[in-house]
LUMTORTI-698218 format. One record per residue: residue number from 1; residue in three letters; x, y, z of N, C-alpha, C in turn. Coordinates in steps of 0.1 Angstrom, whole numbers. Layout:
N
<r n="NUM" res="ALA" n_east="X" n_north="Y" n_up="Z" ca_east="X" ca_north="Y" ca_up="Z" c_east="X" c_north="Y" c_up="Z"/>
...
//
This chain:
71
<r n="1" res="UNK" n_east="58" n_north="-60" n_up="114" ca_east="57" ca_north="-57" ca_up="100" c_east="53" c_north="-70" c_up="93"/>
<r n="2" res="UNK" n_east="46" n_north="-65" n_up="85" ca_east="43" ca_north="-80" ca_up="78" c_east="49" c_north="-80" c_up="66"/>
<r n="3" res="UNK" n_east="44" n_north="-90" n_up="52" ca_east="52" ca_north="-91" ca_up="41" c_east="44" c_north="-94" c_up="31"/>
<r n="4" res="UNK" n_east="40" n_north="-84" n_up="24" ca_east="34" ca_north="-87" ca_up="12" c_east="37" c_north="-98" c_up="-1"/>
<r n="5" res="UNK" n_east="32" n_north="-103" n_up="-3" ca_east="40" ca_north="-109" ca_up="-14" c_east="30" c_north="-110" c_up="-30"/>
<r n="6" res="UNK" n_east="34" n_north="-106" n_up="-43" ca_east="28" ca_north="-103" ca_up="-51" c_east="33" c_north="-111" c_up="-64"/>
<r n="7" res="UNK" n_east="32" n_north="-116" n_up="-70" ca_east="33" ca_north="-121" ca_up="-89" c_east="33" c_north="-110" c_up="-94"/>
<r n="8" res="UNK" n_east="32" n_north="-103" n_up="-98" ca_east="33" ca_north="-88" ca_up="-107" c_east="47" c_north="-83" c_up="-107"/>
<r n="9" res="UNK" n_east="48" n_north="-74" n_up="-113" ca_east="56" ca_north="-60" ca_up="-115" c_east="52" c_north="-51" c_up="-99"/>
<r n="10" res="UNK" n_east="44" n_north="-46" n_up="-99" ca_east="36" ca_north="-39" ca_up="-87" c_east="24" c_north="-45" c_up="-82"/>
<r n="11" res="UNK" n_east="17" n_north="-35" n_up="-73" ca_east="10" ca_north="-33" ca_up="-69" c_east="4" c_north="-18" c_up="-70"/>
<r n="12" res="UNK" n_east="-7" n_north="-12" n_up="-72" ca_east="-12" ca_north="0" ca_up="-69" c_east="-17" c_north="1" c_up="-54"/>
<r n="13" res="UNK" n_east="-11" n_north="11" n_up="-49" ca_east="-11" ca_north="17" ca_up="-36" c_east="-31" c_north="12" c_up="-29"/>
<r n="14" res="UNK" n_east="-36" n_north="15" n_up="-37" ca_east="-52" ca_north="18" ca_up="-35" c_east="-56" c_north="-3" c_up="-31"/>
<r n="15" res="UNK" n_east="-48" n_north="-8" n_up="-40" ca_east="-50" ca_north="-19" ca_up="-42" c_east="-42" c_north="-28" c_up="-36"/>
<r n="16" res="UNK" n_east="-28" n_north="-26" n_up="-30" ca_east="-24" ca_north="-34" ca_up="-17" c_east="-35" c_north="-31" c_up="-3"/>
<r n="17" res="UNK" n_east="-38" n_north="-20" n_up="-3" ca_east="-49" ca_north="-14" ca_up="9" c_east="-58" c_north="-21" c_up="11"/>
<r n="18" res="UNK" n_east="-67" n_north="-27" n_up="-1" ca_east="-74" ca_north="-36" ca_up="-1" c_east="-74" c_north="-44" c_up="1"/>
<r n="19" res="UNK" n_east="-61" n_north="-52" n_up="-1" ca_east="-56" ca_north="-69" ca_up="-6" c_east="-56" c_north="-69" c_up="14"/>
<r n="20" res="UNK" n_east="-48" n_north="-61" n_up="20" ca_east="-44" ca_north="-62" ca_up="32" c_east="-60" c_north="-64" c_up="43"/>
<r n="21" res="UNK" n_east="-67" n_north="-56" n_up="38" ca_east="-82" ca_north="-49" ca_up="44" c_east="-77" c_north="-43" c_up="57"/>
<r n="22" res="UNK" n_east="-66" n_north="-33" n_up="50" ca_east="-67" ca_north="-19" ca_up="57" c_east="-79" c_north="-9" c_up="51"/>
<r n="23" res="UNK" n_east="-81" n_north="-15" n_up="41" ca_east="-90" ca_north="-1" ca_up="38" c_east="-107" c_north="-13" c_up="28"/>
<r n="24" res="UNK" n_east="-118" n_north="-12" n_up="34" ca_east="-126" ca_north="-20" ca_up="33" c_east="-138" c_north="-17" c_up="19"/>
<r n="25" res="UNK" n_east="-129" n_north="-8" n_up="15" ca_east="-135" ca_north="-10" ca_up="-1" c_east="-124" c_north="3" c_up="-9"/>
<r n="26" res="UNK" n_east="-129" n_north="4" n_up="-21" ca_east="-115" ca_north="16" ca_up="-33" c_east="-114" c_north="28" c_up="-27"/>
<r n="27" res="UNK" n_east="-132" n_north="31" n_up="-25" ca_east="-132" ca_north="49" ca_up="-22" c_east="-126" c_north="50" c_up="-7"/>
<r n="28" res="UNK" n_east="-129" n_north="44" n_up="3" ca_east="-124" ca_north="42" ca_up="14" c_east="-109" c_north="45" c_up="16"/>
<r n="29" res="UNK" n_east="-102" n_north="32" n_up="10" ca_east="-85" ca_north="36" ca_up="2" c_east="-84" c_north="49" c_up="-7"/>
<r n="30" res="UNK" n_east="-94" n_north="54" n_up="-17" ca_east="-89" ca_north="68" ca_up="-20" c_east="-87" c_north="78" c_up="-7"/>
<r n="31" res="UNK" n_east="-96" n_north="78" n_up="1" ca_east="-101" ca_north="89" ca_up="11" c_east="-86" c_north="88" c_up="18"/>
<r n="32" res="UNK" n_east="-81" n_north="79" n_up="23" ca_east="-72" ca_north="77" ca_up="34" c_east="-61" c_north="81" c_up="27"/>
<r n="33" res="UNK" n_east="-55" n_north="79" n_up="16" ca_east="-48" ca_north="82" ca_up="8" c_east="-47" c_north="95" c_up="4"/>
<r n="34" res="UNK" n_east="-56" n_north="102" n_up="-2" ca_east="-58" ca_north="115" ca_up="-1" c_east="-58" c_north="125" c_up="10"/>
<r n="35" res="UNK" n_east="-58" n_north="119" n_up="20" ca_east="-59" ca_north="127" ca_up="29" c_east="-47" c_north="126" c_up="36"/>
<r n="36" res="UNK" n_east="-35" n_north="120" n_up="32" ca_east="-21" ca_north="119" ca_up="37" c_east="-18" c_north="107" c_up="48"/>
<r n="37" res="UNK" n_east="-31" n_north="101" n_up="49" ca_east="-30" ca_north="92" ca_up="57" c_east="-16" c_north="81" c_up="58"/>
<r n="38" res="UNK" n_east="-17" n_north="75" n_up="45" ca_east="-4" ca_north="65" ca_up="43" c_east="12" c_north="69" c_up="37"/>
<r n="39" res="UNK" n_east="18" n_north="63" n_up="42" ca_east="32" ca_north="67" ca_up="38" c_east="40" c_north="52" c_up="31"/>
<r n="40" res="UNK" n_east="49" n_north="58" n_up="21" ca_east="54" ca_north="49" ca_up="16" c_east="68" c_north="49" c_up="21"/>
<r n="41" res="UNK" n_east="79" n_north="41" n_up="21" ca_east="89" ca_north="43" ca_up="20" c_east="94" c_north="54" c_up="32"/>
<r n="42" res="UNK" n_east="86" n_north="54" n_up="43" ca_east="85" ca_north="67" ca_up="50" c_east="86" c_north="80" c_up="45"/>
<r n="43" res="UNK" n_east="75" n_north="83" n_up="36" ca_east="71" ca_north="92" ca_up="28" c_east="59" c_north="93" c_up="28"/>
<r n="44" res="UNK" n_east="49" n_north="105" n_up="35" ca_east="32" ca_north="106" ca_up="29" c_east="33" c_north="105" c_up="14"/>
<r n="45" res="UNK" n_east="22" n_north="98" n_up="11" ca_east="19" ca_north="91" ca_up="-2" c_east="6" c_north="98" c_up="-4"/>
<r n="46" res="UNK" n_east="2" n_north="108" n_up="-15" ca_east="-11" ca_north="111" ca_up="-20" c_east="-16" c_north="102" c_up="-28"/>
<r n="47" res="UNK" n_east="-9" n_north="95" n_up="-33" ca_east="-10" ca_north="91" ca_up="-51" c_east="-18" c_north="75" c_up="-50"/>
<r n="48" res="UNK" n_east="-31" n_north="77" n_up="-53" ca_east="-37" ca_north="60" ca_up="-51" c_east="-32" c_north="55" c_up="-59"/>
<r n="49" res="UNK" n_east="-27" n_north="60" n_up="-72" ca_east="-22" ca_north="47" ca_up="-81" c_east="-9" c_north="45" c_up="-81"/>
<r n="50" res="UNK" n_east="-2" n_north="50" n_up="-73" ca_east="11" ca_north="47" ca_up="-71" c_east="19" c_north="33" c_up="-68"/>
<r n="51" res="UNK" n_east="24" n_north="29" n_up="-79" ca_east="30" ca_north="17" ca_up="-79" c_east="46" c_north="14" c_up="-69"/>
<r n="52" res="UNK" n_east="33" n_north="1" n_up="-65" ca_east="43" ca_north="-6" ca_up="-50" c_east="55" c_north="-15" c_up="-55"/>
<r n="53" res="UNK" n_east="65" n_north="-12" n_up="-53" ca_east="74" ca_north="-28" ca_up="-59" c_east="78" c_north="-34" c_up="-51"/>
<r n="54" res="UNK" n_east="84" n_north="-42" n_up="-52" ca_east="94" ca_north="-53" ca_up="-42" c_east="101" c_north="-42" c_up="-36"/>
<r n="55" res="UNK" n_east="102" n_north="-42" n_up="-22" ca_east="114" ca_north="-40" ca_up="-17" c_east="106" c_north="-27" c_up="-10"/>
<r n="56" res="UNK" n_east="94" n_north="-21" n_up="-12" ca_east="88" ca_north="-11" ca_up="-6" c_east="82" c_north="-14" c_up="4"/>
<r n="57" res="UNK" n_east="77" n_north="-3" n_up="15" ca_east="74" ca_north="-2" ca_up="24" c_east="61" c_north="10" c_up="26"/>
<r n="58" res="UNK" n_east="51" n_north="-1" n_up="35" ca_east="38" ca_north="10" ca_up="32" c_east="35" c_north="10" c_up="45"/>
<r n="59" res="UNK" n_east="36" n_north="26" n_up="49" ca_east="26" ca_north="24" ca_up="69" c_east="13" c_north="30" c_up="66"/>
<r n="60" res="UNK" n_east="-2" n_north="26" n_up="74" ca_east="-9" ca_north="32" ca_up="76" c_east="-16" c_north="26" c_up="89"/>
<r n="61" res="UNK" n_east="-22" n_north="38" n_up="99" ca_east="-31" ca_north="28" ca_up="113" c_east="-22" c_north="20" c_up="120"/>
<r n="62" res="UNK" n_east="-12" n_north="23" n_up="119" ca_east="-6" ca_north="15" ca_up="129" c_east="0" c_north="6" c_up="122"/>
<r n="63" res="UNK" n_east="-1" n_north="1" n_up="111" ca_east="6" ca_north="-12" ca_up="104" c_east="16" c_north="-7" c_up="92"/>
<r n="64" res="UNK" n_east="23" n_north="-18" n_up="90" ca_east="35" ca_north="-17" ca_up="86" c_east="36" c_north="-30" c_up="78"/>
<r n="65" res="UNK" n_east="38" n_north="-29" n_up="62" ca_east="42" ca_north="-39" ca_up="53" c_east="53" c_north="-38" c_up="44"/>
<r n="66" res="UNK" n_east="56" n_north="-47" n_up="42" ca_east="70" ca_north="-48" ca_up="30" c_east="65" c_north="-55" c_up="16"/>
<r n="67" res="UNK" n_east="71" n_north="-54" n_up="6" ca_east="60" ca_north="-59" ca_up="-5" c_east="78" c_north="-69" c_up="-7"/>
<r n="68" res="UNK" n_east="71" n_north="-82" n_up="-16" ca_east="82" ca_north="-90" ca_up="-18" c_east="72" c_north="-97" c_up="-30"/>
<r n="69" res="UNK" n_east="82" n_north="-97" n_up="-41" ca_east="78" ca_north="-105" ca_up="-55" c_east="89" c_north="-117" c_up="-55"/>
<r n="70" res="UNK" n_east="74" n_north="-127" n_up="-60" ca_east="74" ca_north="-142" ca_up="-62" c_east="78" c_north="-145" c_up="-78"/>
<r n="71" res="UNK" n_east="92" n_north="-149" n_up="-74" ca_east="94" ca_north="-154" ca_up="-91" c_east="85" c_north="-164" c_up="-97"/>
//
């Protein structure tokens, strides 16, 4: 598992995908997303704009992240 770590409030689902380069451009991350590919929280996740916070957990492809905010 790795460990995200972010300054924000969240992250959008579409846009940790990216930060990670699980998914190698937006529509790419829509498609995978849409199509039930990723799960949150061990939950399929449709929702690209679905906001990530601390303490969540995103699988897709084999990988596995934790998100942690930086005071």
């Amino acid at each position: 598992m790795e460990t995200i770590t972010i300054t924000t409030e969240f992250i959008k689902l579409q846009d940790l995908l990216k930060f990670t380069h699980a998914a190698a451009s937006g529509g790419e991350a829509k498609v995978v997303i849409q199509d039930g590919q990723v799960s949150v929280n061990g939950e399929i996740c449709t929702m690209r704009g679905k906001k990530i916070h601390a303490g969540d957990r995103v699988s897709f492809a084999g990988r596995e992240w934790t998100v942690r905010r930086e005071a």
